[in-house]
Backbone bond lengths (Angstrom), bond angles and torsions (degrees), N, CA, C in turn:
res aa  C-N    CA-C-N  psi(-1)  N-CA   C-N-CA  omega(-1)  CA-C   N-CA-C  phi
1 X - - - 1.449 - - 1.529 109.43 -
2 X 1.325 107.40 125.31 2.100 104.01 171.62 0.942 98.51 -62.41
3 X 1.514 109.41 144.02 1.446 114.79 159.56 1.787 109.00 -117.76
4 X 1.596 114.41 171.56 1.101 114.80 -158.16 1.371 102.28 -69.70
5 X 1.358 137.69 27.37 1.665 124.35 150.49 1.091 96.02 -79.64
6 X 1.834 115.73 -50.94 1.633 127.97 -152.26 1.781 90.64 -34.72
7 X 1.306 113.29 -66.99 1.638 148.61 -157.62 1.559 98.75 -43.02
8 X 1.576 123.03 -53.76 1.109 122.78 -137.72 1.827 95.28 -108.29
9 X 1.522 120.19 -31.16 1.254 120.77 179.81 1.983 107.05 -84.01
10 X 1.284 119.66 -14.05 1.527 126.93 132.36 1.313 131.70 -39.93
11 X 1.056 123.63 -68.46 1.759 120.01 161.45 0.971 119.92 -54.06
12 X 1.426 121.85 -64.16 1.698 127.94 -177.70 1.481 101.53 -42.43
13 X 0.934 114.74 -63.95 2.039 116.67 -177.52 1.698 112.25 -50.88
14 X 1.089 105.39 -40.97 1.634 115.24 -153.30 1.449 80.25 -79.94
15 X 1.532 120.55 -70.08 1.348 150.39 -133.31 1.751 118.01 40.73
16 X 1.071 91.97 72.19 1.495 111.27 174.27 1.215 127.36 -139.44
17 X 1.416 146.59 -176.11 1.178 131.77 -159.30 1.641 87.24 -134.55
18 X 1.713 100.14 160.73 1.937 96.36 -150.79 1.110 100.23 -169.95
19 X 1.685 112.15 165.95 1.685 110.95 170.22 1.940 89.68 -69.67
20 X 1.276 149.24 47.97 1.076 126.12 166.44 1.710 107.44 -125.33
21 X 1.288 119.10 -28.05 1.044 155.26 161.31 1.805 143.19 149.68
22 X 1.231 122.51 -133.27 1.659 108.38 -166.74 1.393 106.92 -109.55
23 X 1.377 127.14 128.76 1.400 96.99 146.71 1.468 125.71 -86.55
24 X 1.517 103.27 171.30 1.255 104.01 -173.23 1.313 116.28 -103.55
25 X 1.497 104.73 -36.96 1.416 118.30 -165.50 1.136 115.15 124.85
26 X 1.391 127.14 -167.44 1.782 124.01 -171.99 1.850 94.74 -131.04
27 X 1.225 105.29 178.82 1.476 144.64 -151.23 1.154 99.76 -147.66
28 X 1.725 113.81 146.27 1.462 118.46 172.96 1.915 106.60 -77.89
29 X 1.076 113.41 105.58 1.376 122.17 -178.41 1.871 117.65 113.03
30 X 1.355 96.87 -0.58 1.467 110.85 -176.98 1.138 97.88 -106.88
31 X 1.379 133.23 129.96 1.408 134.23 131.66 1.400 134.04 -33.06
32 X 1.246 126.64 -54.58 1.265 149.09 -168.06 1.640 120.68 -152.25
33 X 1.544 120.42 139.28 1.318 123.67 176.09 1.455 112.10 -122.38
34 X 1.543 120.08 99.83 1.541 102.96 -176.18 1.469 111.71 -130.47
35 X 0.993 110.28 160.14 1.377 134.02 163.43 1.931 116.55 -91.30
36 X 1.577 103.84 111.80 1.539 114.80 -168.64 1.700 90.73 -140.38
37 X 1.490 100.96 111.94 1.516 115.32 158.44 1.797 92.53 56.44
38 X 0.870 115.99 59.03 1.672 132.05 151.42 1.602 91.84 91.57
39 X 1.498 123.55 -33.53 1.780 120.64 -134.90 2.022 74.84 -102.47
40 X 1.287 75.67 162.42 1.790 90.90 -165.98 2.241 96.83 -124.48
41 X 1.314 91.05 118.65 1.554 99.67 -177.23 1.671 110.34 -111.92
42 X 1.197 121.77 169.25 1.630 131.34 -165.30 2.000 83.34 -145.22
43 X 1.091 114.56 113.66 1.622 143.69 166.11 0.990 101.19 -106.64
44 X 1.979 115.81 123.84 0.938 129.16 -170.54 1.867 97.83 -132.31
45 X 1.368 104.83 137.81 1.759 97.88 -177.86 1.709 106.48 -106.38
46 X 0.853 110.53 83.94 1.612 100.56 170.27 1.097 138.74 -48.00
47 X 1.019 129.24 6.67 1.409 142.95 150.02 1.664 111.75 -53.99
48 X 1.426 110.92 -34.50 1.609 118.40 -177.07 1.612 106.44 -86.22
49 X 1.151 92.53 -33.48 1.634 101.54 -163.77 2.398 89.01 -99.37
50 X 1.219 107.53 26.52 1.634 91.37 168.42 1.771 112.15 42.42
51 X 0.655 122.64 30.85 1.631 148.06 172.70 1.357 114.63 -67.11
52 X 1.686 121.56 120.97 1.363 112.24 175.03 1.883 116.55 -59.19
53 X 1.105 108.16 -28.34 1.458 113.51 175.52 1.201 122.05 -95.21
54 X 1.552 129.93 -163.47 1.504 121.61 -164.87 1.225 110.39 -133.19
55 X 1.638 113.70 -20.15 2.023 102.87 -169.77 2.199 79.02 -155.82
56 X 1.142 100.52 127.43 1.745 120.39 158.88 1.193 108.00 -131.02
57 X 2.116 97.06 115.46 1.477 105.53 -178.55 1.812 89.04 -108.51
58 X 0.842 96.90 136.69 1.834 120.11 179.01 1.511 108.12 -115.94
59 X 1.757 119.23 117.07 1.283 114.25 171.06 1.248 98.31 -89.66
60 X 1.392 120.07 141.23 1.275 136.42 174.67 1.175 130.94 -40.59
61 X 1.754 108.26 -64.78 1.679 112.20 -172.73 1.624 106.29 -86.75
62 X 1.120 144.25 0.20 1.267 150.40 155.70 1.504 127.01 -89.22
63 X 1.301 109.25 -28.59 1.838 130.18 160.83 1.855 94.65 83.89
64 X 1.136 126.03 -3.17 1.649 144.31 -154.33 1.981 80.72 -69.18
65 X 1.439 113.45 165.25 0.917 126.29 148.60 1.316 144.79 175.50
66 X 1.476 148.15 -168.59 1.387 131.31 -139.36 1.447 102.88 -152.83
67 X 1.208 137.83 127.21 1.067 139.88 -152.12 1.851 118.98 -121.14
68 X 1.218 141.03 95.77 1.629 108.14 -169.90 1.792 101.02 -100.27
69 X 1.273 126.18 173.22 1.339 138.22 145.78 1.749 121.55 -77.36
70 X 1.002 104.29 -28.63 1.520 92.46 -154.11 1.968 95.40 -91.49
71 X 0.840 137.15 -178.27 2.020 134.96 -162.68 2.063 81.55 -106.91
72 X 1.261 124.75 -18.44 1.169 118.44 -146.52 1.387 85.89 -104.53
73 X 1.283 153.21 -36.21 1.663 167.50 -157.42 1.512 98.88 -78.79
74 X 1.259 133.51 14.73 1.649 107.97 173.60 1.391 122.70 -62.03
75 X 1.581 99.58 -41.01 1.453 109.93 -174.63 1.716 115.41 -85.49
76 X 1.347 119.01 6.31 1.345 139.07 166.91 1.443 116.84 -75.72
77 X 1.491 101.88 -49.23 1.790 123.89 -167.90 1.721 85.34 -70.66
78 X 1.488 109.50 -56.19 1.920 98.83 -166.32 1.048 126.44 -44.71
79 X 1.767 101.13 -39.69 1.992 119.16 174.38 1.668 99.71 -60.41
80 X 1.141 119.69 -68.46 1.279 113.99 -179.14 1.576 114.96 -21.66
81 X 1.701 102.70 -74.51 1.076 110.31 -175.88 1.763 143.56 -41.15
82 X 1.692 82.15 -42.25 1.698 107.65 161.70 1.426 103.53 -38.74
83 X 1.203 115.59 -66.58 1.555 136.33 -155.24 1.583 103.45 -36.61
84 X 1.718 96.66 -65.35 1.418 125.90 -169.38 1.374 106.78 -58.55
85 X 1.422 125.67 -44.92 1.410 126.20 -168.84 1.620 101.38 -69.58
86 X 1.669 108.65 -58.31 1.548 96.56 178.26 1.329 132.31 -51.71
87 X 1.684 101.76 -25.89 1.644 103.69 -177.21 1.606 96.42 -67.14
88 X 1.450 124.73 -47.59 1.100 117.08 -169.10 1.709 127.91 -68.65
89 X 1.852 111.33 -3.29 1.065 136.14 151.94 1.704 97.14 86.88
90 X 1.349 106.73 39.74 1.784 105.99 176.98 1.542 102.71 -122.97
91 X 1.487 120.05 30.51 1.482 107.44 174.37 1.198 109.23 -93.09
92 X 1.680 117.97 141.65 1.586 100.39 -152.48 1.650 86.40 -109.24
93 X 1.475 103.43 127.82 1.228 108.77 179.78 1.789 118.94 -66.21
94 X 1.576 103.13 149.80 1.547 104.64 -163.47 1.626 102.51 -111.10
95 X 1.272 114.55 126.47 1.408 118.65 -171.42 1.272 92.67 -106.19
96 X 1.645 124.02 156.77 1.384 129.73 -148.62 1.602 73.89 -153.26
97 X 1.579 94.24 129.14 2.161 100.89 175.88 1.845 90.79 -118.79
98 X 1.163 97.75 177.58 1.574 104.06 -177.29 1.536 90.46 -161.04
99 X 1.730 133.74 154.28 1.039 130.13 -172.33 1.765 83.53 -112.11
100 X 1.256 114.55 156.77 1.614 132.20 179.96 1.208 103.73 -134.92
101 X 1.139 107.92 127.28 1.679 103.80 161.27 1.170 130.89 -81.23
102 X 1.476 118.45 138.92 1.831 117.77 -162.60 1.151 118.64 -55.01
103 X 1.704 121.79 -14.29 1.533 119.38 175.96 1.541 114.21 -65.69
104 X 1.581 99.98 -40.60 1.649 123.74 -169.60 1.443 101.77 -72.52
105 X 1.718 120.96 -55.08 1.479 98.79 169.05 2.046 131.71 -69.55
106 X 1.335 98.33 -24.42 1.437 102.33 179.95 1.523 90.78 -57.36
107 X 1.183 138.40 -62.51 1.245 149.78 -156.29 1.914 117.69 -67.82
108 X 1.322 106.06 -28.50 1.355 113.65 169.24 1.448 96.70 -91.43
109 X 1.535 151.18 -18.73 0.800 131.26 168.91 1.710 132.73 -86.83
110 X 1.346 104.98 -16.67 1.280 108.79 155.43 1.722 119.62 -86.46
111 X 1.024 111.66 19.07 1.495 125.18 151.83 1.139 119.79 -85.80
112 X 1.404 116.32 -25.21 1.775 128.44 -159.36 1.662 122.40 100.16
113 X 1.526 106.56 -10.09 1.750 99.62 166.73 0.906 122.57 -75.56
114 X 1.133 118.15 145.65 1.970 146.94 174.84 1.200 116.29 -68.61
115 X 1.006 98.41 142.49 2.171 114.07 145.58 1.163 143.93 -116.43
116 X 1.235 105.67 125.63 1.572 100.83 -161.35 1.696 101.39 -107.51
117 X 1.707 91.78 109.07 1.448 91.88 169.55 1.682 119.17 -113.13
């Protein structure tokens, strides 16, 4: 199963937009701006910036962040980071809509399925 490093060291490399998620683009001092599984991160390579370390992934709406040394740890620092943001309870959950057609829900509902609105 990818996990959200798999996701996020995919864009940053590619920099393209994907079933993995968006890029955003860069920032003066940012490497990379992406969008991974709804939450929006700022990747920074210290190598540019003369940096004792090598990859700072920063989640956005929490400002929290995760740092690796090694050029190979991007997708290490994101897991980390995940960790930290949820413990700190600011991961903003991502709701996923789908349109149904009224035949398909009338019809799953006289089966007994729900809707959750």
């Amino acid at each position: 199963m990818e996990t959200i490093g798999d996701r996020l060291e995919t864009v940053v490399f590619t920099r393209k937009n994907g079933n993995h998620g968006v890029y955003l683009g860069t920032e003066p001092g940012v490497f990379a701006v992406v969008r991974v599984e709804g939450q929006t991160f700022r990747v920074r390579y210290g190598v540019d910036l003369d940096a004792p370390w090598c990859w700072e992934v920063e989640h956005v709406a929490s400002c929290l962040a995760a740092r690796s040394g090694k050029r190979w740890d991007l997708g290490m620092a994101a897991e980390r980071l995940k960790l930290l943001v949820m413990r700190q309870g600011a991961w903003e959950p991502v709701w996923s809509t789908a349109e149904v057609p009224m035949e398909a829900f009338l019809a799953a509902r006289s089966m007994g399925g729900r809707a959750h609105v």
